[in-house]
MITI-544008 format. One record per residue (C-alpha): y negated, x negated, z; residue number from 1; residue in three letters. Coordinates in Angstrom, 1 decimal. Layout:
N
<pt><c2>Y</c2><c1>X</c1><c3>Z</c3><num>NUM</num><residuo>Ala</residuo></pt>
...
***
This chain:
168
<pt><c2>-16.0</c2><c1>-23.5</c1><c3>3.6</c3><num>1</num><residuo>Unk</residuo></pt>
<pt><c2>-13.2</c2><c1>-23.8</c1><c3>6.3</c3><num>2</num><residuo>Unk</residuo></pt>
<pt><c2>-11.8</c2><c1>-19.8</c1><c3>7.9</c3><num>3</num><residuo>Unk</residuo></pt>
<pt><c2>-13.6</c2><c1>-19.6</c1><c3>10.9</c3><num>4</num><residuo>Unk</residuo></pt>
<pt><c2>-10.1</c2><c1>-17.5</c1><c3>12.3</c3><num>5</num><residuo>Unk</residuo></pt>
<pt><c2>-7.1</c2><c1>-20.1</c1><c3>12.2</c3><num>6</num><residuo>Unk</residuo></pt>
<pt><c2>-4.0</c2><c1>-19.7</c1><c3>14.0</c3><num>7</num><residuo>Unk</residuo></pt>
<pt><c2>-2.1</c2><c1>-23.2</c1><c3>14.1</c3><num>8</num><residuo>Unk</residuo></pt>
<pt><c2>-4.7</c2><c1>-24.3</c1><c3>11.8</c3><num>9</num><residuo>Unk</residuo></pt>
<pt><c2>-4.2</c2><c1>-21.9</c1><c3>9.4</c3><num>10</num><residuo>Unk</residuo></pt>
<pt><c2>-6.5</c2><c1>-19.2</c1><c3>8.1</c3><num>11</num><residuo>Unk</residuo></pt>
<pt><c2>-5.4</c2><c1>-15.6</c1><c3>9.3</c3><num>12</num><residuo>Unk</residuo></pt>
<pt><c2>-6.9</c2><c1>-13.3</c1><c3>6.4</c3><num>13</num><residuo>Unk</residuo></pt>
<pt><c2>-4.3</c2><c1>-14.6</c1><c3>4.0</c3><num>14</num><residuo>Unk</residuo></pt>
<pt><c2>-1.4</c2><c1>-14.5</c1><c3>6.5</c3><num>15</num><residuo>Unk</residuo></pt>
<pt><c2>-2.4</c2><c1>-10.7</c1><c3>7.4</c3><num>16</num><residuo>Unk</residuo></pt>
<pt><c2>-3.0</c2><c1>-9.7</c1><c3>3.3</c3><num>17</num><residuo>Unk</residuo></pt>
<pt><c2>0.6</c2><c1>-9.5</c1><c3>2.4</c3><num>18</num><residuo>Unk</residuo></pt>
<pt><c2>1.3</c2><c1>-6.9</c1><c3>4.5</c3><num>19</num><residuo>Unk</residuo></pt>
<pt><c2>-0.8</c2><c1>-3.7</c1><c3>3.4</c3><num>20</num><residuo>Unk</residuo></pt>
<pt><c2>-0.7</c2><c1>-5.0</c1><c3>-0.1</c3><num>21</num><residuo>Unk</residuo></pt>
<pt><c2>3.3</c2><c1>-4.3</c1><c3>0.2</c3><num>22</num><residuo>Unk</residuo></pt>
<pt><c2>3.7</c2><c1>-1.3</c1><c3>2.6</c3><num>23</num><residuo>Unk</residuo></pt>
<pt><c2>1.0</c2><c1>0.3</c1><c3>-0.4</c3><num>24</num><residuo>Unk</residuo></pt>
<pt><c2>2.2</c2><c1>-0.7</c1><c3>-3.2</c3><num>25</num><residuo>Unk</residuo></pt>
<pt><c2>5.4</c2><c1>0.2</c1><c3>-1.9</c3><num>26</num><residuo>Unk</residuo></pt>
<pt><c2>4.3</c2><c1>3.5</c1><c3>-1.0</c3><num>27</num><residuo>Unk</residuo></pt>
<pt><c2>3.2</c2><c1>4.2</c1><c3>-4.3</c3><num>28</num><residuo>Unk</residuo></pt>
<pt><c2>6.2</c2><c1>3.3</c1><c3>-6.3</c3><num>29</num><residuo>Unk</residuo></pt>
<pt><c2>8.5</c2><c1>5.4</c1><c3>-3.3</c3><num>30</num><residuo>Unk</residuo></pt>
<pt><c2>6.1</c2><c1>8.5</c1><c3>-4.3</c3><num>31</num><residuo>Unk</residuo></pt>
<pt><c2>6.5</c2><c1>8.3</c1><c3>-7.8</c3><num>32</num><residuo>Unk</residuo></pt>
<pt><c2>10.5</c2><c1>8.1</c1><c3>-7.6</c3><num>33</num><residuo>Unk</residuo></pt>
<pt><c2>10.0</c2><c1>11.0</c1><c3>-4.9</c3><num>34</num><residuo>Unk</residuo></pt>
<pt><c2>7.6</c2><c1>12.6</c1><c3>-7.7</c3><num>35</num><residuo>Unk</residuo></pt>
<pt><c2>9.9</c2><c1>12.4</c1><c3>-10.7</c3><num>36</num><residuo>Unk</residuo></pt>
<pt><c2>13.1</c2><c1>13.6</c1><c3>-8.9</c3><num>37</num><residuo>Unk</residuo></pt>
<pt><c2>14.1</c2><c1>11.4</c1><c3>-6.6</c3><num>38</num><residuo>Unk</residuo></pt>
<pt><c2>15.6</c2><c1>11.4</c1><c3>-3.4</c3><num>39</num><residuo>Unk</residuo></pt>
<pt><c2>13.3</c2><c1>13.4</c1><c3>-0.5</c3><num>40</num><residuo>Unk</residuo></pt>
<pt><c2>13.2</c2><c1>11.0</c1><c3>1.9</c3><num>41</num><residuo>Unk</residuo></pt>
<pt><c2>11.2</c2><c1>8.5</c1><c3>-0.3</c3><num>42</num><residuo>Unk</residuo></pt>
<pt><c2>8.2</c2><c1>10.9</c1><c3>0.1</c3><num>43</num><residuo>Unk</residuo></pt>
<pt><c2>8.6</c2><c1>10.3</c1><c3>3.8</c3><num>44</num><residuo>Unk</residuo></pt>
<pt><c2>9.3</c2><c1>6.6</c1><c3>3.7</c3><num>45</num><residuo>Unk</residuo></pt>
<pt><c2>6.1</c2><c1>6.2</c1><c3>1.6</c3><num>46</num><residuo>Unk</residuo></pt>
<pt><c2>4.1</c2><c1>8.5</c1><c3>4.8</c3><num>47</num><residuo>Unk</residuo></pt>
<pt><c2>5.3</c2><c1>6.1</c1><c3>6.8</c3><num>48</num><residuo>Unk</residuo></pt>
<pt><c2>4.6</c2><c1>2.9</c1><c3>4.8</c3><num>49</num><residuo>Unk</residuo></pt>
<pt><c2>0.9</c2><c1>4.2</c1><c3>4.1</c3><num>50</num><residuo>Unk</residuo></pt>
<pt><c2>0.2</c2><c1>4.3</c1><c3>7.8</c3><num>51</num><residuo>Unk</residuo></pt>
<pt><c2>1.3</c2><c1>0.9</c1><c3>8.7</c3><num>52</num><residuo>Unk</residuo></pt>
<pt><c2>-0.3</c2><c1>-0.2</c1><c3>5.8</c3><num>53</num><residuo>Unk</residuo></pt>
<pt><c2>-3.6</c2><c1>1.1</c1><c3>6.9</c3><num>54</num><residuo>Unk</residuo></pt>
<pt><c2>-3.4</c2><c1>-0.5</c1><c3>9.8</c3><num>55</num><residuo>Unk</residuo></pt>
<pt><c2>-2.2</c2><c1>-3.8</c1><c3>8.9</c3><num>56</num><residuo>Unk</residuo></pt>
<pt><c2>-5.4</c2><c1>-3.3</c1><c3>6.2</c3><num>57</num><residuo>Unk</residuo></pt>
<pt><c2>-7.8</c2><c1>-2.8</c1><c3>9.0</c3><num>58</num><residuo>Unk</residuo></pt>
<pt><c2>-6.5</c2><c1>-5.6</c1><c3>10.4</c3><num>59</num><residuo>Unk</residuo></pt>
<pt><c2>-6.8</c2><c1>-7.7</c1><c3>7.8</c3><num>60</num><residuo>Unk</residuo></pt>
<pt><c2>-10.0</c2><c1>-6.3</c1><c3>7.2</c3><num>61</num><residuo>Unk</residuo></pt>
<pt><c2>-11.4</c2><c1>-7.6</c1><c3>10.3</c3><num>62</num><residuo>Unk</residuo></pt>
<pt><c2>-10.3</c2><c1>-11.1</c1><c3>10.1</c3><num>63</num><residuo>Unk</residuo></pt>
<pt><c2>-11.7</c2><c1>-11.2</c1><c3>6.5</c3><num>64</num><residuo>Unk</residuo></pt>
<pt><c2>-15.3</c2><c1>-10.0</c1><c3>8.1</c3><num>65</num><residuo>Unk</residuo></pt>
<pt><c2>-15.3</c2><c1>-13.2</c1><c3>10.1</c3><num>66</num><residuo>Unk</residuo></pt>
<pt><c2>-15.3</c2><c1>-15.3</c1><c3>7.0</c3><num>67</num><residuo>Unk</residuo></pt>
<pt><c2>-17.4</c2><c1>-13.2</c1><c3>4.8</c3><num>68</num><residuo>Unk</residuo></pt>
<pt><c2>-20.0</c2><c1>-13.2</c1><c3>7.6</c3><num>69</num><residuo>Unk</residuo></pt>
<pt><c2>-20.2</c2><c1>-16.8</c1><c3>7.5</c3><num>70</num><residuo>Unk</residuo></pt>
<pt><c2>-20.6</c2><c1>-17.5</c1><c3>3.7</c3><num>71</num><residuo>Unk</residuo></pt>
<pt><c2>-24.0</c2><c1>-18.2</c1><c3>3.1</c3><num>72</num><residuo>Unk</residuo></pt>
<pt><c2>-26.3</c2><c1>-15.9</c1><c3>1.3</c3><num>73</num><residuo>Unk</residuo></pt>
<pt><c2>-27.4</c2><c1>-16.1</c1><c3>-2.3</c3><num>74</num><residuo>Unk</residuo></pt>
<pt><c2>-24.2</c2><c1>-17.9</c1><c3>-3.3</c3><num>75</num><residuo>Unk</residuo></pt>
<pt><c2>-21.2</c2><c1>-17.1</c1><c3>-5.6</c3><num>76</num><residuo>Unk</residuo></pt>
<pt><c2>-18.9</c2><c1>-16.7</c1><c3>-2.9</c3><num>77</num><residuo>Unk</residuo></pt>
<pt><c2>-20.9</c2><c1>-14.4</c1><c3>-1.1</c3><num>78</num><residuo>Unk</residuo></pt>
<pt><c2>-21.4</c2><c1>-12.0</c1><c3>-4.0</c3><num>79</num><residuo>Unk</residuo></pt>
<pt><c2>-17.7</c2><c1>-12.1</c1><c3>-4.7</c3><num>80</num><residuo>Unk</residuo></pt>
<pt><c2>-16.5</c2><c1>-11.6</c1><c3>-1.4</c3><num>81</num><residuo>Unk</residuo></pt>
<pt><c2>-18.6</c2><c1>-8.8</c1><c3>-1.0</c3><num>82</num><residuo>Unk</residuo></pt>
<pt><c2>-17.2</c2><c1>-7.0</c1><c3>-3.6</c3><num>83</num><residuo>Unk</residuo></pt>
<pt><c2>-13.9</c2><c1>-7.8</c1><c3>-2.9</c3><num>84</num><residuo>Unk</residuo></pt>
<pt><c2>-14.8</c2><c1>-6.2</c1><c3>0.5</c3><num>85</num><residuo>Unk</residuo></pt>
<pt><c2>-16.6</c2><c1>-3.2</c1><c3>-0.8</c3><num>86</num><residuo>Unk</residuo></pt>
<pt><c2>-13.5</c2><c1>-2.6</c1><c3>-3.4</c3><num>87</num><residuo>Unk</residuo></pt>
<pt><c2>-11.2</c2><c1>-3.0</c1><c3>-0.4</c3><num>88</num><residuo>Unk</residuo></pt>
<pt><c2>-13.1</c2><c1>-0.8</c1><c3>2.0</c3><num>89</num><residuo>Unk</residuo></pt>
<pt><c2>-12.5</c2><c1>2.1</c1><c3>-1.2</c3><num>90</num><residuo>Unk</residuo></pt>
<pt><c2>-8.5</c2><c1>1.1</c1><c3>-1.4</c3><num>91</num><residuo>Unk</residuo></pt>
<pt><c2>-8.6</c2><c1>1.8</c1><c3>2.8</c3><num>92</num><residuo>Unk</residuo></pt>
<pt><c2>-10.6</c2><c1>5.4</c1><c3>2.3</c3><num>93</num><residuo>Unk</residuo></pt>
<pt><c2>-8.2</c2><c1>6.9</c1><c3>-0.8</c3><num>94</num><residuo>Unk</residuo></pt>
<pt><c2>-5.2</c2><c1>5.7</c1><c3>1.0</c3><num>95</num><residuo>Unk</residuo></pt>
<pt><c2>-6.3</c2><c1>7.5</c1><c3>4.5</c3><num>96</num><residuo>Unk</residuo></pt>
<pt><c2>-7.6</c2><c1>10.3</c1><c3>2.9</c3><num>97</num><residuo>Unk</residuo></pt>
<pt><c2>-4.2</c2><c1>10.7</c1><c3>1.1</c3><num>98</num><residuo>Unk</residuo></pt>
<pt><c2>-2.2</c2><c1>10.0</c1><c3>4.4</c3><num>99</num><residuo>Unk</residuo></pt>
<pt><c2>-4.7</c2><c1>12.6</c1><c3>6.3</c3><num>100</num><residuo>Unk</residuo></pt>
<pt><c2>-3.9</c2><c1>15.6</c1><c3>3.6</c3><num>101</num><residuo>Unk</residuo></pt>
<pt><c2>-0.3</c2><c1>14.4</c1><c3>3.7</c3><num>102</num><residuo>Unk</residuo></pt>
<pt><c2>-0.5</c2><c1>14.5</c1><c3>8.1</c3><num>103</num><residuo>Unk</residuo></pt>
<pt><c2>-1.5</c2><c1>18.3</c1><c3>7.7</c3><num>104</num><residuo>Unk</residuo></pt>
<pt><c2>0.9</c2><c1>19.5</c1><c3>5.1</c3><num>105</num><residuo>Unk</residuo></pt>
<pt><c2>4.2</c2><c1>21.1</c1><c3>5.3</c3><num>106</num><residuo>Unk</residuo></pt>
<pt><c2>5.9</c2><c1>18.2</c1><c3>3.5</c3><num>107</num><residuo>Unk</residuo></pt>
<pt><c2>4.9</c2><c1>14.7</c1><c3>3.9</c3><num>108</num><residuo>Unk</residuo></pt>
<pt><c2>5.9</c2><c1>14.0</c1><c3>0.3</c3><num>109</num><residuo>Unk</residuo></pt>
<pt><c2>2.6</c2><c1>13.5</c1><c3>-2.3</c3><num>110</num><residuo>Unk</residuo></pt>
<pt><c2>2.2</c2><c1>16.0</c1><c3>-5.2</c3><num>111</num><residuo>Unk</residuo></pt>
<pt><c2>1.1</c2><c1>14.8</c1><c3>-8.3</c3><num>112</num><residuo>Unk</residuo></pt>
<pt><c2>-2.7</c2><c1>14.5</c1><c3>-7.5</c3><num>113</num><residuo>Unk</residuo></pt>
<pt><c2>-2.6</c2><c1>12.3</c1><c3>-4.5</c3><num>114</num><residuo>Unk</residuo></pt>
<pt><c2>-0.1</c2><c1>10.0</c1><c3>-6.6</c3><num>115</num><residuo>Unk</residuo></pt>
<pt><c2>-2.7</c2><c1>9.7</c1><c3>-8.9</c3><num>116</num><residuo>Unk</residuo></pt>
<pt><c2>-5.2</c2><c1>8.6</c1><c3>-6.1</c3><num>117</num><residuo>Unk</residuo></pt>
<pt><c2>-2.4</c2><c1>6.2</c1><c3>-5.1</c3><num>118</num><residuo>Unk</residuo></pt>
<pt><c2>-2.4</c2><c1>4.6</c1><c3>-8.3</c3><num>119</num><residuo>Unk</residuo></pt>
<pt><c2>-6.2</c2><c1>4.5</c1><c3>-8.7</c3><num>120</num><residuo>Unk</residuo></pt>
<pt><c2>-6.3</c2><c1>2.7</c1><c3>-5.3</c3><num>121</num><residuo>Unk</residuo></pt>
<pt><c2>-3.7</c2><c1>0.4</c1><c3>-5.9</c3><num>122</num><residuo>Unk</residuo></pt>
<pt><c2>-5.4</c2><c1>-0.7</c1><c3>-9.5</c3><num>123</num><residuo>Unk</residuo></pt>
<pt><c2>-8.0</c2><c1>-1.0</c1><c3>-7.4</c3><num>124</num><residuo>Unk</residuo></pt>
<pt><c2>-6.5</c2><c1>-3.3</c1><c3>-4.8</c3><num>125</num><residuo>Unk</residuo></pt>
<pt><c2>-5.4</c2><c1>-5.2</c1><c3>-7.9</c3><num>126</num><residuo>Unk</residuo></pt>
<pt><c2>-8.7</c2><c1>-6.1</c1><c3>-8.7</c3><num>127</num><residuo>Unk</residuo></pt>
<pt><c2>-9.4</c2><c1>-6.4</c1><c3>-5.2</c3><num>128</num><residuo>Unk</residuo></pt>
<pt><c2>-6.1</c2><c1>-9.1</c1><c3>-4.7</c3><num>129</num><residuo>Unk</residuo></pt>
<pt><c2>-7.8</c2><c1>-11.3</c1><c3>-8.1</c3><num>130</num><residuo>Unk</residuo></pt>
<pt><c2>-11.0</c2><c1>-11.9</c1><c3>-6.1</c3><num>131</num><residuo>Unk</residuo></pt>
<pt><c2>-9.7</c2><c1>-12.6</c1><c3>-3.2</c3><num>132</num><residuo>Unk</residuo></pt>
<pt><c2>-7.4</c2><c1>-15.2</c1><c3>-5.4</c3><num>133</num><residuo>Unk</residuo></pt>
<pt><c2>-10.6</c2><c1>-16.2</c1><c3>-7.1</c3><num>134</num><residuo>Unk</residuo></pt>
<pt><c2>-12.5</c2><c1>-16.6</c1><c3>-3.7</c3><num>135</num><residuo>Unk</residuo></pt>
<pt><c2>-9.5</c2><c1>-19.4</c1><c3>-2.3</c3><num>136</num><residuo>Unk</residuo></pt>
<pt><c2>-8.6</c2><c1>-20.6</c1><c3>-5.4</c3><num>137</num><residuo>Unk</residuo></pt>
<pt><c2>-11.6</c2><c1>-21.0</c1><c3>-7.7</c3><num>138</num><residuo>Unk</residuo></pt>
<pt><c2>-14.4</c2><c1>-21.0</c1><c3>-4.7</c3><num>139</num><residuo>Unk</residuo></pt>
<pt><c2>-12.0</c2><c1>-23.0</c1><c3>-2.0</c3><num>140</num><residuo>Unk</residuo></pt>
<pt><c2>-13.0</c2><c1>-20.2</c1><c3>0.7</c3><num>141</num><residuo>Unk</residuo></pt>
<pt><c2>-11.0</c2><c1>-20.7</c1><c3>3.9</c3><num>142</num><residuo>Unk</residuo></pt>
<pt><c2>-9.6</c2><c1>-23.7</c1><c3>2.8</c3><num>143</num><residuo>Unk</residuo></pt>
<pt><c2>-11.8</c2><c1>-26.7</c1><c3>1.6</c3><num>144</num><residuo>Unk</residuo></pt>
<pt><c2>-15.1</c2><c1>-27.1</c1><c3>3.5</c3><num>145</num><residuo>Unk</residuo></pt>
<pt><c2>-16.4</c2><c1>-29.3</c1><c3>0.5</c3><num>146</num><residuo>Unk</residuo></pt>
<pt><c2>-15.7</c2><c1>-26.8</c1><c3>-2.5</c3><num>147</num><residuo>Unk</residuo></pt>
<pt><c2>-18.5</c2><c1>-25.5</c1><c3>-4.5</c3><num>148</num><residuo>Unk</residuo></pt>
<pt><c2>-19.2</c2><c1>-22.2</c1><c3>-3.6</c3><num>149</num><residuo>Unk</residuo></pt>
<pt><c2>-20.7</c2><c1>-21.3</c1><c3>-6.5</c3><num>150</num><residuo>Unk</residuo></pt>
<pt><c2>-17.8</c2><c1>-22.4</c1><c3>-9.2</c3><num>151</num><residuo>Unk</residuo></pt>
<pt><c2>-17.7</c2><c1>-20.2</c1><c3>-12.5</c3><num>152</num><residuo>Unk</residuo></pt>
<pt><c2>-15.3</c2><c1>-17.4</c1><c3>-12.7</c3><num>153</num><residuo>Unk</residuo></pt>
<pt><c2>-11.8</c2><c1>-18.5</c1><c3>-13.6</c3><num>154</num><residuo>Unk</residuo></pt>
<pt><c2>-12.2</c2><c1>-15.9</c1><c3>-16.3</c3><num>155</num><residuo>Unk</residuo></pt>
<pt><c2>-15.0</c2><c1>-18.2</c1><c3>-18.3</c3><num>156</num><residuo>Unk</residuo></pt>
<pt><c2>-13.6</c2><c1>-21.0</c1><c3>-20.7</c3><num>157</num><residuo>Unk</residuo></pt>
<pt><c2>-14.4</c2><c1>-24.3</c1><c3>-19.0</c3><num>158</num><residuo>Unk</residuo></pt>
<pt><c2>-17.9</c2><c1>-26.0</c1><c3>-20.8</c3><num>159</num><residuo>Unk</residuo></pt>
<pt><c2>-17.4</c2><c1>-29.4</c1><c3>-22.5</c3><num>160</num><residuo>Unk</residuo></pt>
<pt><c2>-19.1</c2><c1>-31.2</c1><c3>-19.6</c3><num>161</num><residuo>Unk</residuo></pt>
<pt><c2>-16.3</c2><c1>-30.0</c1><c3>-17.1</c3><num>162</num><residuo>Unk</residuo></pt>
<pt><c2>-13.3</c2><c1>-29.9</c1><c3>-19.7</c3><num>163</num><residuo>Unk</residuo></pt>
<pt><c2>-14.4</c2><c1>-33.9</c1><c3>-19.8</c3><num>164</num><residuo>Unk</residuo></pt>
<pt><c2>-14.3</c2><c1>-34.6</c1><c3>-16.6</c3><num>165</num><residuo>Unk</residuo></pt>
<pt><c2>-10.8</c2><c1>-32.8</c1><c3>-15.7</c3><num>166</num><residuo>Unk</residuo></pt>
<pt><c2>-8.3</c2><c1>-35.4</c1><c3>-15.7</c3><num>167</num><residuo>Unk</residuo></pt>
<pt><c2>-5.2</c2><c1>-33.1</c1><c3>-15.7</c3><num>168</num><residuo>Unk</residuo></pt>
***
């Protein structure tokens, strides 16, 4: 199935990924440097890089809706790209609740509870960033209207029948 949002003919979900996945992981390893003794302003840099990175999530977000909502039902793809979705939607709701009790605070820096929320959302978002890998590079969403949209998992040993007919 071919991204039904291109720019130059080029799917924009993957372009707009790269961005939230870095300002947030970013964020987190700023916080824990901040956490451990580190210089101050890392705590604030982190702020910072949480709320560009939830927008640049929403963002991507949106342009990943258009392609979800036009993988058909009842196949493979669909059930993994809803649960990369629904596992995204969870990374976007800890981070913003972190950022919120970080807006209202004295300091913007994190104690050590909402870094541990920051690292449960970004082992999240790693699970999240495989099955969006799985969904391109396993299913062929966004990028080859011909691919089977209901390929195995990439984690499942190939069966004899396919191992045969791969020529690599």
């Amino acid at each position: 199935m071919e991204s039904r949002l291109k720019v130059l003919g080029h799917p924009v979900h993957p372009m707009l990924v790269m961005f939230p996945v870095a300002l947030l992981v970013t964020a987190v390893i700023f916080d824990v440097i901040d956490t451990v003794g580190g210089p101050e302003f890392l705590g604030q840099v982190a702020y910072w890089n949480i709320a560009v990175g939830l927008i640049g999530g929403l963002l991507a977000a949106a342009a990943g809706t258009v392609d979800l909502l036009a993988l058909p039902a009842g196949t493979r793809a669909k059930r993994v790209g809803l649960t990369h979705a629904a596992a995204n939607l969870a990374v976007i709701l800890l981070f913003a609740a972190v950022w919120v009790v970080r807006l209202n605070a004295a300091s913007r820096a994190a104690g050590g509870a909402l870094v541990a929320i920051e690292v449960v959302a970004v082992a999240l978002l790693g699970i999240s960033a495989w099955l969006g890998g799985e969904l391109v590079d396993r299913l062929g969403v966004g990028v080859d209207p011909e691919h089977d949209l209901n390929a195995p998992s990439s984690l499942r040993p190939p069966s004899a029948h396919q191992r045969i007919g791969d020529v690599r």
